[in-house]
C-alpha positions as CSV (number, residue, x, y, z in Angstrom):
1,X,1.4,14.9,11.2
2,X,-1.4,12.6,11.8
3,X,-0.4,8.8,9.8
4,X,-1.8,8.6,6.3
5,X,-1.8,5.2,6.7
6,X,-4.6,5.2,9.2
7,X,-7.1,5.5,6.4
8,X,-6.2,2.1,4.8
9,X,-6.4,-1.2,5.8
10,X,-5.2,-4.4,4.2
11,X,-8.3,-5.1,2.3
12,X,-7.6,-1.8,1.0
13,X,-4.5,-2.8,-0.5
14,X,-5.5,-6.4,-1.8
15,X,-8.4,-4.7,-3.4
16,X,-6.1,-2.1,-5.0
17,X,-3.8,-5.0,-6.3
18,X,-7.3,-7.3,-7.3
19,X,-7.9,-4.1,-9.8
20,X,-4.9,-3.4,-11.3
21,X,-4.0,-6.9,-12.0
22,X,-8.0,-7.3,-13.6
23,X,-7.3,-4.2,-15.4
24,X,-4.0,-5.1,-17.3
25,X,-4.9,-9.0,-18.0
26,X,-2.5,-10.6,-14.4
27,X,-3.7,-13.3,-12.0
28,X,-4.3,-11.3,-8.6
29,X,-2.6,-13.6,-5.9
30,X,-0.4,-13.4,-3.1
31,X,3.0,-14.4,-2.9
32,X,4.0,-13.5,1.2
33,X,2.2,-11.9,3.8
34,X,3.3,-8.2,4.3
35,X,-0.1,-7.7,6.6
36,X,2.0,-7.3,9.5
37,X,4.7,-4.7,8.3
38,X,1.0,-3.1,7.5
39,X,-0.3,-2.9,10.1
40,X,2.8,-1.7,12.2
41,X,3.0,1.1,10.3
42,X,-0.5,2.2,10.0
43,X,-1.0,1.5,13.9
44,X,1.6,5.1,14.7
45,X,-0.9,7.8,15.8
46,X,2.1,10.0,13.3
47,X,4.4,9.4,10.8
48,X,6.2,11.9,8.4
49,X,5.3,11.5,4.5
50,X,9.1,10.4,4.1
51,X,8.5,7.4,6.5
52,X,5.1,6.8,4.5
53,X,7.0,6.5,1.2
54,X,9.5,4.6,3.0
55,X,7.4,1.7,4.1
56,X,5.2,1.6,1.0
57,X,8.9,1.2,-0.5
58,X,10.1,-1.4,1.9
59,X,6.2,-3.2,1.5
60,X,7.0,-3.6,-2.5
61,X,10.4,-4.9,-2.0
62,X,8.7,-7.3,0.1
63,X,6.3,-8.4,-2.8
64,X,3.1,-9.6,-1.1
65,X,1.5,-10.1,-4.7
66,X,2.0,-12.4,-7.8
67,X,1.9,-9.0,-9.8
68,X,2.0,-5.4,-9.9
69,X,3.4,-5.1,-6.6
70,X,4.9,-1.7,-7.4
71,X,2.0,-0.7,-9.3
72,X,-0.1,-0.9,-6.2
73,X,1.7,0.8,-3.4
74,X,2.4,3.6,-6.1
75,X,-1.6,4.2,-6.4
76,X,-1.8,3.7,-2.5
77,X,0.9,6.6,-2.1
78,X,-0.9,8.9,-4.9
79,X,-4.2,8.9,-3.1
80,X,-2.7,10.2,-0.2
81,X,-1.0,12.9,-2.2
82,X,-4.1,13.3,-3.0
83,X,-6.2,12.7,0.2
84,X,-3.4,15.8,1.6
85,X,-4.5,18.3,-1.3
86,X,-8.1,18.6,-0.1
């Protein structure tokens, strides 16, 4: 299986975060840098959807951002649920 990954980068995720936090009244900030576990991950030409939901895990224990961190690798995961169903 080709790495879902591959179709986001950092920006992505900061952006996602940026949204969330606008949408339910937080400061968007960062807290550490999780950009290399990132980028690790999403440079495999493969990886499994268990190892996908694994590192998203492993990136929100990490807590890059003042807020929502789970919030935002839980929206990163469902679009590629979703990006998979079409």
């Amino acid at each position: 299986m080709k790495n879902p990954l591959k179709a986001f980068d950092w920006d992505v995720v900061v952006a996602t975060n940026k949204d969330l936090c606008q949408k339910s009244g937080y400061q968007h900030g960062t807290t550490s840098d999780a950009l290399e576990i990132f980028e690790k991950a999403s440079a495999l030409p493969e990886m499994e959807m268990p190892k996908v939901a694994g590192t998203l895990r492993k990136l929100h224990r990490v807590a890059p951002f003042l807020f929502l961190n789970g919030n935002t690798f839980a929206e990163i995961g469902k679009s590629i649920r979703r990006r998979k169903r079409e």
